[in-house]
N, CA, C and O of each residue as an XYZ file, in Angstrom:
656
protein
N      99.132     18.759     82.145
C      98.613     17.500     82.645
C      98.455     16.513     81.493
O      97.856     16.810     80.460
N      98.936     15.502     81.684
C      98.548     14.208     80.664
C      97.896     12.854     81.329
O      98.153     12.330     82.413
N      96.898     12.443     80.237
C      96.320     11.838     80.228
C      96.742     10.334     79.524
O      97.091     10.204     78.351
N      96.628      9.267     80.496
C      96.712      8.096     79.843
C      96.008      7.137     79.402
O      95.379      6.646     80.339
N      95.725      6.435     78.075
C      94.391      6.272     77.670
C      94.575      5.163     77.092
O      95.707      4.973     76.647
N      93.314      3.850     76.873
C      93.898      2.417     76.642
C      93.398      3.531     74.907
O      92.730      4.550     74.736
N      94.170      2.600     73.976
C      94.247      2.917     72.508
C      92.579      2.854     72.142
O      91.680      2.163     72.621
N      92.581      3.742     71.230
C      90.872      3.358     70.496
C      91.304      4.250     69.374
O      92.234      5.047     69.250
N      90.099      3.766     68.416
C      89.554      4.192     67.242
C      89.864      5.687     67.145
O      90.617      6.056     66.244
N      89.509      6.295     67.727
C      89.366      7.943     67.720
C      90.804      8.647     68.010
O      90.914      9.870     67.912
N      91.905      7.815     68.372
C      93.217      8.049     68.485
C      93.891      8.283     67.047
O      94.763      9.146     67.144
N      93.762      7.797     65.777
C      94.341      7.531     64.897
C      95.596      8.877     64.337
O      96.825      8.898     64.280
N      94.468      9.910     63.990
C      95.119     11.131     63.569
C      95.901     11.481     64.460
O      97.051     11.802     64.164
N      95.486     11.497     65.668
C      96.963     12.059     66.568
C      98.116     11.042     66.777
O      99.278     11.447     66.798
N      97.802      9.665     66.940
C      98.622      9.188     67.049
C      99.785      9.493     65.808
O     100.925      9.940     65.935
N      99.002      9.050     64.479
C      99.968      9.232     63.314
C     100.253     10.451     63.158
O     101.000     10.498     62.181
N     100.021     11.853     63.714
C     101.011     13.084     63.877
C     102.152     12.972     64.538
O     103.292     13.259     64.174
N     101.616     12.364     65.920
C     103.056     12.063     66.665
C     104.109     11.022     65.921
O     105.338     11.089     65.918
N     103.358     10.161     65.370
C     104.545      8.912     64.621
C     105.332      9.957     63.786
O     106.511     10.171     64.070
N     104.737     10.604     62.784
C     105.272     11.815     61.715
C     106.472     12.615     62.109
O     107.678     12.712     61.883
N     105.363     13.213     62.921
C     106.533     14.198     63.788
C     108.165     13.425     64.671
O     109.364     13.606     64.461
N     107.577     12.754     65.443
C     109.377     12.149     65.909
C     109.619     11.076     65.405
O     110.027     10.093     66.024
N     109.256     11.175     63.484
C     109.955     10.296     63.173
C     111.514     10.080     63.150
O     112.199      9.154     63.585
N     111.772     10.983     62.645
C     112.981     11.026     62.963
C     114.091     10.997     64.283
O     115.246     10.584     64.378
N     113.464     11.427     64.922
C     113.910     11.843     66.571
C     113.889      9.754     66.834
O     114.993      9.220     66.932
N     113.462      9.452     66.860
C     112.759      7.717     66.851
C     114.023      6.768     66.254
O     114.732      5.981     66.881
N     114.052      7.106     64.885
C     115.268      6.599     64.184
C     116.639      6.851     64.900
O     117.591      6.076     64.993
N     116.559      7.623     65.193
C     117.938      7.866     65.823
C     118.581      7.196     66.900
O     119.760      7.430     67.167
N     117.534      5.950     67.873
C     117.729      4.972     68.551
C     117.103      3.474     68.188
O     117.319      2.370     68.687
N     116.493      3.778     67.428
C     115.348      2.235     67.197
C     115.105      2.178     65.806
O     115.043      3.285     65.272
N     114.925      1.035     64.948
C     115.095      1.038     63.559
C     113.653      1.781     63.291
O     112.716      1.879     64.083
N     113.743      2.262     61.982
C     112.595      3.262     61.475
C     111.816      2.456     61.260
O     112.183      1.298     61.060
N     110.315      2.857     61.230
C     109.150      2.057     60.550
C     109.083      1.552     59.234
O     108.777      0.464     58.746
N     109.504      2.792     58.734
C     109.404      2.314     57.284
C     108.415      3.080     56.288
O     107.377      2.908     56.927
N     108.067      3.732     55.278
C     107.550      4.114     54.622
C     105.926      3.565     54.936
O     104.894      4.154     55.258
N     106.201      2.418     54.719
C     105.257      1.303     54.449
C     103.923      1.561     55.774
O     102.723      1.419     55.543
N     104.600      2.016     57.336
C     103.916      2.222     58.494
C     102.689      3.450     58.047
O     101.515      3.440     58.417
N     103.300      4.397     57.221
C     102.571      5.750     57.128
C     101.644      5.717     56.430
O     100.665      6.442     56.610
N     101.755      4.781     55.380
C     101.045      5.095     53.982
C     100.067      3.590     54.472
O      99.128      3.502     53.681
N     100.040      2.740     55.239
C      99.045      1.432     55.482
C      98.564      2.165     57.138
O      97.817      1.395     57.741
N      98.819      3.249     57.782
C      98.001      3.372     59.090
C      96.803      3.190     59.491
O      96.566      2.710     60.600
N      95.983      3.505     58.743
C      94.511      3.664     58.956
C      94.572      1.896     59.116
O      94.306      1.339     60.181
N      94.912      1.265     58.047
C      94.660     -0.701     58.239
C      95.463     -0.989     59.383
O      94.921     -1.649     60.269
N      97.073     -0.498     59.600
C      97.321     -1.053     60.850
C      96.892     -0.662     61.882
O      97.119     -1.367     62.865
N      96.120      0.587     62.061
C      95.985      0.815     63.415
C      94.187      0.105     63.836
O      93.809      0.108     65.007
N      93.550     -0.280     63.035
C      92.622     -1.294     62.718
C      92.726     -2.695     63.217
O      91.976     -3.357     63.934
N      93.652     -2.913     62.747
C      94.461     -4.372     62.982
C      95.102     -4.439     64.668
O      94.779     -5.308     65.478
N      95.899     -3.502     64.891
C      95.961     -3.435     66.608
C      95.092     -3.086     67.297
O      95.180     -3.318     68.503
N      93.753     -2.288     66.678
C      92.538     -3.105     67.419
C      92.005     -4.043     67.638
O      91.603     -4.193     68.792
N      91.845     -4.725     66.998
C      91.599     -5.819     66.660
C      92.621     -6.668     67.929
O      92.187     -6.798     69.074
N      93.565     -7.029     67.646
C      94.472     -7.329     68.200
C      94.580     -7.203     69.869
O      94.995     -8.000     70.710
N      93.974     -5.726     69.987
C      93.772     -5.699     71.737
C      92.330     -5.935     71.820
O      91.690     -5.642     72.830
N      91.937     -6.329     71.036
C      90.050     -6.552     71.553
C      90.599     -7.948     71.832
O      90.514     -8.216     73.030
N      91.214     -9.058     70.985
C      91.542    -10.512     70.990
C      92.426    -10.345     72.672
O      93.008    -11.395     72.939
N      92.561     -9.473     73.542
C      93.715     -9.786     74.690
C      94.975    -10.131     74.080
O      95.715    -10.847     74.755
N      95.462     -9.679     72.665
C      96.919    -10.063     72.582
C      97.399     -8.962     73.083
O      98.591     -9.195     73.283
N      97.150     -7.857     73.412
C      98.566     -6.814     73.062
C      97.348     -5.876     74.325
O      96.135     -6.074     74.392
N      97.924     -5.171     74.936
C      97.021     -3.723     75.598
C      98.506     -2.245     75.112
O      99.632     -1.904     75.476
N      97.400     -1.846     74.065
C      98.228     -0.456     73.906
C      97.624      1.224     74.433
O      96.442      1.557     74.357
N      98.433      1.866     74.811
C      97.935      2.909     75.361
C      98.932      4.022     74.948
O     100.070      3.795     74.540
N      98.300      5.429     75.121
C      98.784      6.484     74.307
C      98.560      7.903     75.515
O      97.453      8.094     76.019
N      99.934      8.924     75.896
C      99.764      9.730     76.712
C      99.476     10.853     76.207
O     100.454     11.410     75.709
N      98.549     11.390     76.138
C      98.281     12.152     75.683
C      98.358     13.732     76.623
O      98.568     13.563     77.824
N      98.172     15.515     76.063
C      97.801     16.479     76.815
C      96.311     16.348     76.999
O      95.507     15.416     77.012
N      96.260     17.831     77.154
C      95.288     18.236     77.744
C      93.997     18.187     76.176
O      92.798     17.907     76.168
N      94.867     18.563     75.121
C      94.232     18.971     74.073
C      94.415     17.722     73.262
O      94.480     17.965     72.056
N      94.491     16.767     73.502
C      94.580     15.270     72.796
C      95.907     14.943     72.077
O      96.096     13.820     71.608
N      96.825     15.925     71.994
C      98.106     15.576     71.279
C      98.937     14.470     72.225
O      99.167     14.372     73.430
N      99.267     13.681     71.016
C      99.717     12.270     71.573
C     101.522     12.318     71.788
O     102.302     12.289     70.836
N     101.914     12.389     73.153
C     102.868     12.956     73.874
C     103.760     11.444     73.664
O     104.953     11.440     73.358
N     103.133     10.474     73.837
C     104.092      9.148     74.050
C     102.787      7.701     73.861
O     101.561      7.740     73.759
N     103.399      6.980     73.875
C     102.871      5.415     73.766
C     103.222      5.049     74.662
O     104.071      5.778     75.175
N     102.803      3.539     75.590
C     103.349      2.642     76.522
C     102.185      1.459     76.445
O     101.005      1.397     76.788
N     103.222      0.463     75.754
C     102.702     -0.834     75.135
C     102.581     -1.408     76.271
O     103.014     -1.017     77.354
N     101.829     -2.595     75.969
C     102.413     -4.228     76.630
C     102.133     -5.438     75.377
O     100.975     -5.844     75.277
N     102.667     -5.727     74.896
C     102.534     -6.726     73.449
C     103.075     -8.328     74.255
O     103.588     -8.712     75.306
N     102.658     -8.765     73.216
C     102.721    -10.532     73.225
C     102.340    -10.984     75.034
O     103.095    -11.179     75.987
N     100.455    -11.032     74.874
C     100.393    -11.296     76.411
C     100.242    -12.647     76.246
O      99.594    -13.098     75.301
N     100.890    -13.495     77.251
C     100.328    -14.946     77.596
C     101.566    -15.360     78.665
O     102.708    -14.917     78.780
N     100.837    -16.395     79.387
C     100.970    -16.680     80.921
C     101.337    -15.938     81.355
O     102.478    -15.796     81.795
N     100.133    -14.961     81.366
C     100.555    -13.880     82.923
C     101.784    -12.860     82.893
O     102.378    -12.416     83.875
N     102.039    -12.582     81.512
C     103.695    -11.616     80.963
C     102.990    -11.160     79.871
O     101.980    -11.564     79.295
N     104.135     -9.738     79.622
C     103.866     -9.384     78.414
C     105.107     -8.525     78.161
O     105.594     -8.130     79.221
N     105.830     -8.078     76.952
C     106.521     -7.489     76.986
C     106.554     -5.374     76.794
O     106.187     -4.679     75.847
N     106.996     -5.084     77.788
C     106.732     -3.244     77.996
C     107.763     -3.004     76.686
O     108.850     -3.490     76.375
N     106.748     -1.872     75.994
C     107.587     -0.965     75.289
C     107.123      0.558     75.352
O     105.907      0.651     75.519
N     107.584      1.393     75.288
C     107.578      2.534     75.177
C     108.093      4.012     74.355
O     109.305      4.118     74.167
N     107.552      4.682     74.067
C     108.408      5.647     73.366
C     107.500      7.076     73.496
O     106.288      6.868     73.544
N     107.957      8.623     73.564
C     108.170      9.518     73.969
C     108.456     10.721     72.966
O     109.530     10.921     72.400
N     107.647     11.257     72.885
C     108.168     12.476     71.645
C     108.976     13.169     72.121
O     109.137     13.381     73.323
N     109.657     13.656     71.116
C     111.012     14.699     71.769
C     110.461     15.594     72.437
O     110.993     15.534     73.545
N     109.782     16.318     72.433
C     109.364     17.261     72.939
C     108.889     17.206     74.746
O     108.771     18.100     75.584
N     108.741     15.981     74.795
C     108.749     15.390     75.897
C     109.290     14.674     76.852
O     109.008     14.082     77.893
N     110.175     14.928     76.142
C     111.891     13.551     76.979
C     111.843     14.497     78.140
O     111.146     15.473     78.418
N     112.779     13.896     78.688
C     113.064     14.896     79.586
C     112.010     15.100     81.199
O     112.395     15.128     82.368
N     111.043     15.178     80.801
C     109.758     15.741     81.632
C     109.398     14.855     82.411
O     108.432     15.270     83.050
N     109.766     13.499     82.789
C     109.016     12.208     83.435
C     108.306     11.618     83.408
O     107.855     10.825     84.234
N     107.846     12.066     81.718
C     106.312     11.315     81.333
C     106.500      9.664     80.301
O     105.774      8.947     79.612
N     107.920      9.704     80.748
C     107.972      7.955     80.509
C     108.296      7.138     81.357
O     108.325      5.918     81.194
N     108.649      7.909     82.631
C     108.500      7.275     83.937
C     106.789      7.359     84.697
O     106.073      6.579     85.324
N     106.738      8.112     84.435
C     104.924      8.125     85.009
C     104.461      7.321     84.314
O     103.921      6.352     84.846
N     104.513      7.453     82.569
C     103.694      6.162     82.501
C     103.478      4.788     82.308
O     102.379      4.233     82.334
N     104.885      4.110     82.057
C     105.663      2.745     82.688
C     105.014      2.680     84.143
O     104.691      1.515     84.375
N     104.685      3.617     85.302
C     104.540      3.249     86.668
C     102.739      2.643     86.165
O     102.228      1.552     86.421
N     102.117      3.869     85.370
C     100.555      3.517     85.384
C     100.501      2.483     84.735
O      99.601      1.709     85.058
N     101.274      2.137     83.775
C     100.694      0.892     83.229
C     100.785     -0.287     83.440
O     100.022     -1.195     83.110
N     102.517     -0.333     84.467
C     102.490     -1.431     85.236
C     101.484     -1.843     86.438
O     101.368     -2.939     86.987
N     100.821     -0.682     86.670
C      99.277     -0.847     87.713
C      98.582     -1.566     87.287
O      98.129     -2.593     87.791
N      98.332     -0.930     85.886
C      97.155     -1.358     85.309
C      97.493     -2.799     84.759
O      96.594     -3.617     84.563
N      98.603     -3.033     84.557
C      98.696     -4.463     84.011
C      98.571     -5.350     85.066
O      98.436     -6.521     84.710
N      98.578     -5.126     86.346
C      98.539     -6.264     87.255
C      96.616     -5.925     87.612
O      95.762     -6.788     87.816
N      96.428     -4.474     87.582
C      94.913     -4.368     88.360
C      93.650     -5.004     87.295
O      92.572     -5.589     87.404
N      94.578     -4.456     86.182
C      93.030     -4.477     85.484
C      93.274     -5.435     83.955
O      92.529     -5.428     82.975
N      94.434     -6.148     84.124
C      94.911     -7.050     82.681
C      95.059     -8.974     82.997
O      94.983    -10.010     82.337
N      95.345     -8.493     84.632
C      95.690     -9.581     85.557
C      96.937    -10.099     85.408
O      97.250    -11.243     85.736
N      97.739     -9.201     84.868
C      99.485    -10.057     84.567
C     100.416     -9.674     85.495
O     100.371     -8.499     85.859
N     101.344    -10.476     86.014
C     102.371    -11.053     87.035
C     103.460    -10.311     86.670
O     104.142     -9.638     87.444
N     103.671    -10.466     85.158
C     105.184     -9.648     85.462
C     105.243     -9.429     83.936
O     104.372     -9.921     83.219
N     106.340     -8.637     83.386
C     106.732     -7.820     82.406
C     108.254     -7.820     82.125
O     109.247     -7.815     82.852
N     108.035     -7.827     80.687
C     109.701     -8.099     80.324
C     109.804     -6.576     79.462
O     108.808     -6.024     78.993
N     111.468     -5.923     79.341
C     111.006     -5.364     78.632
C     113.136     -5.548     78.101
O     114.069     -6.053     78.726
N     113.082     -4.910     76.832
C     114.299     -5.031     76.975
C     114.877     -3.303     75.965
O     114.060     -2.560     75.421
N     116.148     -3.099     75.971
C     116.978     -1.365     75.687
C     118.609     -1.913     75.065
O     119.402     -2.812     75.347
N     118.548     -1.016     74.276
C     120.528     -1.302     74.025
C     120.736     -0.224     75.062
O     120.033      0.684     75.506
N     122.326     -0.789     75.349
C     123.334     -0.194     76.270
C     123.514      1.211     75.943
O     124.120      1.906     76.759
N     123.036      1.779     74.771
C     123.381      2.744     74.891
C     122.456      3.988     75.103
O     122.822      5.149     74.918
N     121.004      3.533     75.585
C     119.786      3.918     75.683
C     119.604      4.438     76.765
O     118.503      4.198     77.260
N     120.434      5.221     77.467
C     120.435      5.731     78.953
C     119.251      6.552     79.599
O     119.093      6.502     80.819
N     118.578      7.161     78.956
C     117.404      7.126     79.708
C     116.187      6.518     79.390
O     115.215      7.245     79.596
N     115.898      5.184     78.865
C     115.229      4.131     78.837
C     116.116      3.144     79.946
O     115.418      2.392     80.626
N     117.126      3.113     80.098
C     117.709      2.165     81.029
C     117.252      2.874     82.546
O     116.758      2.296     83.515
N     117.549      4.126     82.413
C     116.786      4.467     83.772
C     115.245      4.732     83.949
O     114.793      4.946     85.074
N     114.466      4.718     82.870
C     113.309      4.540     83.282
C     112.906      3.301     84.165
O     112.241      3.195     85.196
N     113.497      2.503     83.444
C     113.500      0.577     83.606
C     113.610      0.824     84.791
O     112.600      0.526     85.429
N     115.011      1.560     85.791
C     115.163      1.637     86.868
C     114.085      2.041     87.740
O     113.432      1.524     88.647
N     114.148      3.522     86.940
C     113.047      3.685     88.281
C     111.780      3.548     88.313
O     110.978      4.313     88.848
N     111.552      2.525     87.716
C     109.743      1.671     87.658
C     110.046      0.242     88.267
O     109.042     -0.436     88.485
N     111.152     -0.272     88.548
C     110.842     -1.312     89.147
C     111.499     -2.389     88.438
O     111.671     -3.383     89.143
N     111.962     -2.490     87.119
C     112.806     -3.352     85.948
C     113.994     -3.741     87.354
O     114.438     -3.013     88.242
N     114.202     -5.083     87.071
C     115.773     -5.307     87.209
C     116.255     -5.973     86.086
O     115.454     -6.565     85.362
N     117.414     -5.963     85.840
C     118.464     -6.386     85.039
C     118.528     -7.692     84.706
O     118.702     -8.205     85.811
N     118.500     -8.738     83.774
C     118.368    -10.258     83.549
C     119.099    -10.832     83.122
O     119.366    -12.008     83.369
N     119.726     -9.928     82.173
C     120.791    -10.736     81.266
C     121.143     -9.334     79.824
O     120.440     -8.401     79.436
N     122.300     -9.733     79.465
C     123.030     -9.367     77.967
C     122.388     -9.678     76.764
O     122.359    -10.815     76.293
N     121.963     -8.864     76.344
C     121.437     -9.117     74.763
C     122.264     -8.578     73.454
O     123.274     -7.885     73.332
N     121.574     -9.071     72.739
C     122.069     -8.112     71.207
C     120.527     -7.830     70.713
O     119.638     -8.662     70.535
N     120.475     -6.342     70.539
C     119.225     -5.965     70.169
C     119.550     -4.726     68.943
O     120.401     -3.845     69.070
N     118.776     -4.889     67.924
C     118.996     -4.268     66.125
C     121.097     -4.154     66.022
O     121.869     -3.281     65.625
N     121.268     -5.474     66.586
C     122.793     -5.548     65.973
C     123.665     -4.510     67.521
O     124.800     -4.089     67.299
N     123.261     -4.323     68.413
C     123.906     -3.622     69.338
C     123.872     -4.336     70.746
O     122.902     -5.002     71.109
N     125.240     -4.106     71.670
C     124.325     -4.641     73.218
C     123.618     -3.992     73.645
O     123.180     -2.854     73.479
N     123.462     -5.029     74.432
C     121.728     -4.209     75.320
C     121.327     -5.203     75.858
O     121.783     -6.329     75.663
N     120.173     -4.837     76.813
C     120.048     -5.709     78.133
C     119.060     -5.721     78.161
O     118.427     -4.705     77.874
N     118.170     -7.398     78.682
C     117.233     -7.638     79.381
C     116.330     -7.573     80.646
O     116.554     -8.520     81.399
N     115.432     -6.768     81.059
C     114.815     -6.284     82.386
C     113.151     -7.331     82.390
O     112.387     -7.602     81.464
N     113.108     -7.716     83.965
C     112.198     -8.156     84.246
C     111.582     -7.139     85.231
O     112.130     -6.075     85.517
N     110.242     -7.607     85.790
C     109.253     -6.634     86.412
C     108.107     -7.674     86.813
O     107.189     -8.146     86.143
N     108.596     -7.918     88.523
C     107.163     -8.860     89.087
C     106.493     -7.530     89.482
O     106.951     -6.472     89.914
N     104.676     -8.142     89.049
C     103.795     -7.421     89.057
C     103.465     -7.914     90.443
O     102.449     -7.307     90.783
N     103.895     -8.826     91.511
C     102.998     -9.217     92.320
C     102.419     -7.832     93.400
O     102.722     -6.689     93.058
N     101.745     -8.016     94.443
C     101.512     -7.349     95.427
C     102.903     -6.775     96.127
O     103.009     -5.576     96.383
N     103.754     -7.537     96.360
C     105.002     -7.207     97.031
C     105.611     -6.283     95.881
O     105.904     -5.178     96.336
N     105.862     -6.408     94.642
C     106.767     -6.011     93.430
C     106.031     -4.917     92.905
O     106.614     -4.302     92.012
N     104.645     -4.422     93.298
C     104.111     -3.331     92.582
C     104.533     -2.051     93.665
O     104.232     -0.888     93.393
């Protein structure tokens, strides 16, 4: 069973195990953090408090039973009523539907309890099961992008009553 949880203070160590651990697994679709992420955590993950106390950003973290941090599912840059979904998934966990479960909870929660309308999120073409998560949460398709130098595509997501 996993648990989905808005980000706090007391997350830190697990979160930055999980960053550790699929770091690599991570790189292998999305540009790396960087040295710089590991060795400044304790200040950045401070700072994205901060950051979701101000209503910019609502971040959340899926955790087990025993607090190990299974996946993330963002919503960053909120204003008029949007924000953009991101997500990511430890290897160990692909596979299992726990980035479709929690894209569904957080798009709840972003309309129940954030008050936002709709959600952008965007994937390169070659990201096939992030493109079908998109699918099966409700994303449609917007347009052609170039995203870290690759195609890839833009997805929207009305939060209304009808669209949830």
């Amino acid at each position: 069973m996993t648990v989905l949880e808005r980000l706090r203070p007391d997350h830190a160590p697990a979160l930055l195990d999980f960053e550790r651990q699929n770091r690599a697994y991570f790189a292998a679709s999305i540009p790396d953090r960087g040295d710089s992420y590991f060795t400044g955590f304790a200040e950045l993950h401070a700072e994205l408090l901060a950051e979701q106390a101000a209503g910019m950003h609502h971040f959340h973290v899926l955790a087990d039973a025993g607090g190990a941090v299974l996946g993330r599912v963002n919503l960053v840059g909120v204003a008029g009523g949007s924000a953009e979904l991101g997500y990511r998934m430890a290897e160990v966990a692909a596979g299992r539907g726990l980035a479709t479960s929690g894209v569904r909870r957080v798009c709840a929660l972003a309309f129940e309890e954030y008050g936002l309308t709709a959600l952008r999120a965007e994937t390169t073409m070659d990201n096939a099961a992030s493109r079908a998560v998109l699918g099966r949460t409700g994303f449609v398709e917007v347009g052609a992008i170039t995203l870290m130098g690759k195609p890839g595509l833009r997805f929207t997501r009305d939060l209304s009553e009808a669209g949830r």
